[in-house]
N, C-alpha and C positions, 0 to 999 in steps of 0.2 A: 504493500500500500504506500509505504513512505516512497519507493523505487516511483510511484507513479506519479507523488507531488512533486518530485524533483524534477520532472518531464514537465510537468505545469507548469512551476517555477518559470524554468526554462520559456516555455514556449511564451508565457506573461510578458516575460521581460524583454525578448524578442520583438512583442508586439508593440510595449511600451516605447521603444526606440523607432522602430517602425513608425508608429502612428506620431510623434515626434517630428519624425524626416518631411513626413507626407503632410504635414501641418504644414510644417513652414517654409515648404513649397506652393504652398493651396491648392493641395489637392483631392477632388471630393470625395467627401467620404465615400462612395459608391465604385468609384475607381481602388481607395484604397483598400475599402475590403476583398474586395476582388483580387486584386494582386498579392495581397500577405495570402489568402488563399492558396495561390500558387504559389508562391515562398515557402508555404507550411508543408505545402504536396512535394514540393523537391528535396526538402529535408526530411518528410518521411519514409521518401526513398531511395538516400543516401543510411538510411537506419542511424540520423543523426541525434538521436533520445536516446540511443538503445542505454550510453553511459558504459560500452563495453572497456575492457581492457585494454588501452589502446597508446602505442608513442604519439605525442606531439607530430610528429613528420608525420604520420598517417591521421591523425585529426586534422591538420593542416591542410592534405591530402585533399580529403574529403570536402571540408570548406569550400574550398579552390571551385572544386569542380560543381558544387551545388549554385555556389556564388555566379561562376561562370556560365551554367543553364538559366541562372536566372537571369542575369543581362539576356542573353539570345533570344530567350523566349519575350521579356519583355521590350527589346526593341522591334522586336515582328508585330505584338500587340500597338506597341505607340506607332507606329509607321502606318498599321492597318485599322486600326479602331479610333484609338484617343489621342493621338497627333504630336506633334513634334515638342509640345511642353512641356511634357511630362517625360520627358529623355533624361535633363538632368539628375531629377531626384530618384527614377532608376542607375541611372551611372552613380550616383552615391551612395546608395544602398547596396550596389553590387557590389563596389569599388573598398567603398570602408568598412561592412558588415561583417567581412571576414573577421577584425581584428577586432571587434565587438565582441562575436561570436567567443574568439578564442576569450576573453575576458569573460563572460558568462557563466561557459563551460566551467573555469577554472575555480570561479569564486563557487557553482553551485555543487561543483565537486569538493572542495573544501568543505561548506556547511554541510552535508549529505555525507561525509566522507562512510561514518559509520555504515550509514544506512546501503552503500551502495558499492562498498568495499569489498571483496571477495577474497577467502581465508585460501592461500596456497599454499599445498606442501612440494615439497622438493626433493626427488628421488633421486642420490649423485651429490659426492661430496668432494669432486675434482675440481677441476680444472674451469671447464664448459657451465657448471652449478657456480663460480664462483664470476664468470662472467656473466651471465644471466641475473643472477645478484645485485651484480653493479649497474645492469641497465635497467632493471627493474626500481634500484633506488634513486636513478640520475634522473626518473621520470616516473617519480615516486604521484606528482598529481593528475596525471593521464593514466596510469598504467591502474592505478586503484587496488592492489595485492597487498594483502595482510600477510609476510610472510610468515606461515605454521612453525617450518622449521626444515627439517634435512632429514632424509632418511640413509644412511648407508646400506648398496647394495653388496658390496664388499665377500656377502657372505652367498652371494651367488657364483654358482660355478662360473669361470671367467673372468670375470668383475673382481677386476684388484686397481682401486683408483687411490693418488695421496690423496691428503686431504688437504685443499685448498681454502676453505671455509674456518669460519669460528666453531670451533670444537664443541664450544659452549652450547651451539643450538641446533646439534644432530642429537636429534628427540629420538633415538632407535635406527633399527637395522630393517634389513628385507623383512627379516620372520617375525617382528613383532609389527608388520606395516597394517594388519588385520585389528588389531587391539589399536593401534594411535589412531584407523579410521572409525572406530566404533567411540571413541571416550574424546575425539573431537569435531566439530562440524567443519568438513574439508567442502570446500565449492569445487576446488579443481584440482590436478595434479599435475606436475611438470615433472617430466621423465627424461633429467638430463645424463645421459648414460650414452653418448655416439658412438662409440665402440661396438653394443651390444651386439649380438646378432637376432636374427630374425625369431630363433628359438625364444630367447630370454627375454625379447620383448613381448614377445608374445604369450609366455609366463605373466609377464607384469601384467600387462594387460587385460590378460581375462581375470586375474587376481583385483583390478579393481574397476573393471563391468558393472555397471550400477549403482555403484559403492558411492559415485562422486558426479556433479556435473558434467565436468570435461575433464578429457585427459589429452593433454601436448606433450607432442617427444621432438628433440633436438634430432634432428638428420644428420650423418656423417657427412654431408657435403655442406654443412651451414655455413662455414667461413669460405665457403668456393661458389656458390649459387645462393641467393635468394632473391632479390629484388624484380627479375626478368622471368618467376617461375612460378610455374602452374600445376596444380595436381590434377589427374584426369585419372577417369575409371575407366580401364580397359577391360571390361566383363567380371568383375570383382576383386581383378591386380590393381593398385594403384602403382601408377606412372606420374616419374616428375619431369615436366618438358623445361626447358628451358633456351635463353636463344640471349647472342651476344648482340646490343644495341649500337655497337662500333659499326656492324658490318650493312647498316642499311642506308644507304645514301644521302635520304630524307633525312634523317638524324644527323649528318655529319653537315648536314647544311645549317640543319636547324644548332647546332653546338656552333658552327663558323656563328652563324648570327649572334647568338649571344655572347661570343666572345668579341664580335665587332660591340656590341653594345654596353658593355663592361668595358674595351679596353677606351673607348671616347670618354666612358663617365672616369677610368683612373687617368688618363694622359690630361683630365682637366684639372685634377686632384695633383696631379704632377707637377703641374705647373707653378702651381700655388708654393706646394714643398719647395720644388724646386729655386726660388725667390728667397723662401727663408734660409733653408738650410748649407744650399752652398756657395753662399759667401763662410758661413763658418768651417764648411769641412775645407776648403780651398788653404785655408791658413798655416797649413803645414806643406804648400809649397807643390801641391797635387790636385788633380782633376777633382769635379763634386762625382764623376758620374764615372765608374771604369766598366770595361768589359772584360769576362771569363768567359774561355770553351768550354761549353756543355753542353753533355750528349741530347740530340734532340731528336724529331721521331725518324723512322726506319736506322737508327742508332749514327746518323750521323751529326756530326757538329758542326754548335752555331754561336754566337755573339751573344751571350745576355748581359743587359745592362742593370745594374745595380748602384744605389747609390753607394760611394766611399764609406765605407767604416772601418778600415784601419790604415795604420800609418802608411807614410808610401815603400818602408823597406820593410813590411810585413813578412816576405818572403824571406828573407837573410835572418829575422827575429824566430820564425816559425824553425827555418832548419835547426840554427843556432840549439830552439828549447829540445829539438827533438834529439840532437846528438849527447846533450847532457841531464834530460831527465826521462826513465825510461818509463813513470808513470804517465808521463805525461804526451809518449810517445805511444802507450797501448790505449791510453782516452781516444786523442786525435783518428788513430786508424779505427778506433771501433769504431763511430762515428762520425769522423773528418770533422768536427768541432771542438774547442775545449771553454768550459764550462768560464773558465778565469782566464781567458784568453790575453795577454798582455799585446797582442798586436792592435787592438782594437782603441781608438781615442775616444776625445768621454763624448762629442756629439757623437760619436758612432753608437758609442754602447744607447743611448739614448734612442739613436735611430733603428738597432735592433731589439729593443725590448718594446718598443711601439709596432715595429713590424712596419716602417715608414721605409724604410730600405730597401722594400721590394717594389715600390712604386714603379720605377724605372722599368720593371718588365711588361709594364703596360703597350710600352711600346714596342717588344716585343710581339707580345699579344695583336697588337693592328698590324703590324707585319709579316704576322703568319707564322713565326718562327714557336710562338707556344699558344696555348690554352690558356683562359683562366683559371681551369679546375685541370689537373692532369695528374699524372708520375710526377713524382721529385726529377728536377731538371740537373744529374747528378755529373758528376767532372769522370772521367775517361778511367782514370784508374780507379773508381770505386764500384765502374761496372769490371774492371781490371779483376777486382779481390774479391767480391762476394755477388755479381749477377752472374756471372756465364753466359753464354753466348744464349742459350735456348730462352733463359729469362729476359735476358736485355731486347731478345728479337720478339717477346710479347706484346713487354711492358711499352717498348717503345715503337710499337703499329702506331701508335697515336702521340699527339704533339705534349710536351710536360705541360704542365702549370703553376699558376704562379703558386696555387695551393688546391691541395686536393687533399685522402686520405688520413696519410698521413699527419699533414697540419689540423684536421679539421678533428683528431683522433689522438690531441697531446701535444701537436711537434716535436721538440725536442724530446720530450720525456720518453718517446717510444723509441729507445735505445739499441737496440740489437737488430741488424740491418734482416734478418730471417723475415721478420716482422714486416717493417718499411716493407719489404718486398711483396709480402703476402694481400698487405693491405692495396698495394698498387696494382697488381694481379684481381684482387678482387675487385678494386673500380675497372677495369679493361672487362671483364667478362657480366659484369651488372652494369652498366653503364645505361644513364638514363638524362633528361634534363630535369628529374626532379631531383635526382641524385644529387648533379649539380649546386642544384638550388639549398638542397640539406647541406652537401660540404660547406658552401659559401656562407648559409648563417651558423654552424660549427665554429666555423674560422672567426669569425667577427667573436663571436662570444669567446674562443679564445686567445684572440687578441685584447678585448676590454679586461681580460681577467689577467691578463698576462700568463698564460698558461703554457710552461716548457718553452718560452723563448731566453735565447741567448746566441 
């Protein structure tokens, strides 16, 4: 019952803004009941009430596309019905309703939380349980999971996983998983266990048949497929299809576009910087702006611009530290950065803890030579030491960027190059322009935070 006043709520306060817009536009009542009508019908069938378990990026998602039928539909009605003055207060209600929405959602999620919060337990106390954890808490007011607790499978044949998780809150093992669903009310189960085989999940799962709402299991291919894939029933087999977004023409036009339209909005942001900052990096008797060869796509090399941040005999300071400190010689190669870099002067260091320093590749970006969203645009001997030839001819089908993955997923902090690589592999075979659109505000939110730069 409470689950249905939160959908009231909802749709009230919807309305109240609505009927708000459509006022002070003067628009008649008679039109505007009519149209929130169809507003209410596009969002009933986008299943925008439903209050499921959901990330932000897929609420977002959804928005988008509701918001977006709604202009379509309503400028066929104004063109054909009620005329050209009632265009605006649809393009404002299409245009800024999203970001209303997503306010609504949020606050009525909040006041509701109890009511509409759903009790998970967690089967898997690795690795995969301990990432699901974290994205489950990074989008703790979308996703709505009370987490139960952890069950160790451990004591299934096969199943020998560390333990990744807080020790503290694995409530039991496999054999006592009948007695923790009986003495708690479970809504759902997540069955993070990708290794299993077909056997043992299939144990689990008729083991908790009825027992519970849903049951979700993590796929072995989760970190290699998900965004471009589909489950289909082939006569009672399920089939995952899947298909790479690189490879369709249409897409790479539509990617050209957007990075033509990103790279105009940072070369005007460039400019701007560029005014400020380099009269002061200029002061040590060197360019504002240098170039480095970096591998770019089909793994050949090009020109990226960047602005200066360190001194102009950086190079002679960099061999120098590496021939006499060997910690500091296994930092650099494991990541080609060092954390306390003494090559770096203090507008630099300024310019790389703001992320202002990559400006310059904008114009890159109008040039063709990268992407806004791509691979890390990596130097020659680091596909040398840890890509190999089969990696580097993946990764780099397509042009780097200025930020993608990797940066939208830590930057720096995601230390061990297995990783970086996995994560770029994964944007190449999911690749989408909503993808796009999720790294890009990623990146900004880890830039405001300052998160793993240096």
């Amino acid at each position: 019952m409470k689950r249905q006043i939160a959908k009231f709520v909802m749709i009230i306060m919807q309305f109240i803004f609505y009927f708000v817009v459509n006022k002070f536009f003067n628009v008649p009542d008679r039109i505007m009941y009519n149209t929130f009508f169809i507003y209410l019908a596009l969002n009933l069938t986008k299943n925008m009430y439903s209050f499921q378990t959901i990330l932000i990026w897929e609420e977002l998602r959804k928005l988008l596309w509701v918001h977006g039928e709604y202009l379509i539909v309503m400028l066929i009605n104004d063109l054909a019905f009620w005329g050209y003055k009632y265009i605006p207060v649809h393009l404002f209600v299409g245009l800024t309703f999203t970001f209303f929405n997503i306010f609504i959602i949020r606050f009525i999620r909040t006041i509701f939380r109890k009511n509409l919060e759903k009790s998970l337990l967690i089967i898997g106390i690795g690795n995969t349980a301990n990432q699901i954890t974290r994205i489950i808490k990074d989008n703790n007011t979308f996703t709505m999971y009370k987490i139960l607790g952890y069950v160790s499978a451990n004591n299934i044949s096969g199943v020998n996983q560390d333990v990744h998780i807080n020790e503290k809150e694995i409530i039991g093992t496999y054999e006592e998983l009948d007695k923790i669903l009986e003495e708690n009310k479970v809504n759902e189960v997540l069955i993070a266990l990708p290794l299993a085989d077909n056997e043992q999940m299939e144990e689990i799962i008729n083991k908790l048949d009825g027992k519970v709402d849903k049951i979700k299991f993590i796929p072995r291919l989760n970190e290699v497929y998900t965004l471009n894939s589909a489950v289909e029933d082939y006569d009672g087999m399920m089939v995952l299809s899947t298909y790479n977004g690189m490879n369709k023409k249409r897409n790479r036009i539509l990617k050209r576009g957007f990075d033509i339209l990103t790279g105009l909005v940072g070369c005007s942001v460039l400019g701007i910087l560029y005014l400020i900052f380099a009269p002061k990096i200029k002061k040590d008797g060197g360019k504002a702006i240098f170039t480095q060869n970096r591998i770019g796509q089909d793994v050949k090399p090009f020109k990226m611009y960047k602005f200066r941040s360190m001194y102009v005999d950086a190079e002679d300071r960099l061999n120098e530290l590496l021939e006499k400190d060997e910690k500091v010689r296994e930092e650099f190669y494991r990541t080609f950065k060092l954390k306390n870099d003494p090559r770096i002067t203090k507008v630099g260091n300024f310019l790389r803890k703001t992320s202002l320093d990559e400006f310059p590749q904008f114009l890159n970006v109008l040039k063709g030579d990268m992407s806004f969203v791509g691979p890390r645009p990596v130097v020659q001997k680091e596909v040398d030491m840890y890509y190999g030839k089969e990696n580097a001819k993946k990764i780099f089908m397509v042009k780097p960027g200025i930020t993608g993955m990797w940066q939208a997923n830590g930057r720096s902090d995601v230390e061990d190059y297995d990783s970086r690589i996995a994560l770029d592999l994964y944007y190449i075979r999911n690749w989408s322009l909503w993808l796009d659109i999720v790294i890009t505000i990623k990146t900004i939110k880890n830039v405001i935070y300052r998160k793993g730069a240096y």
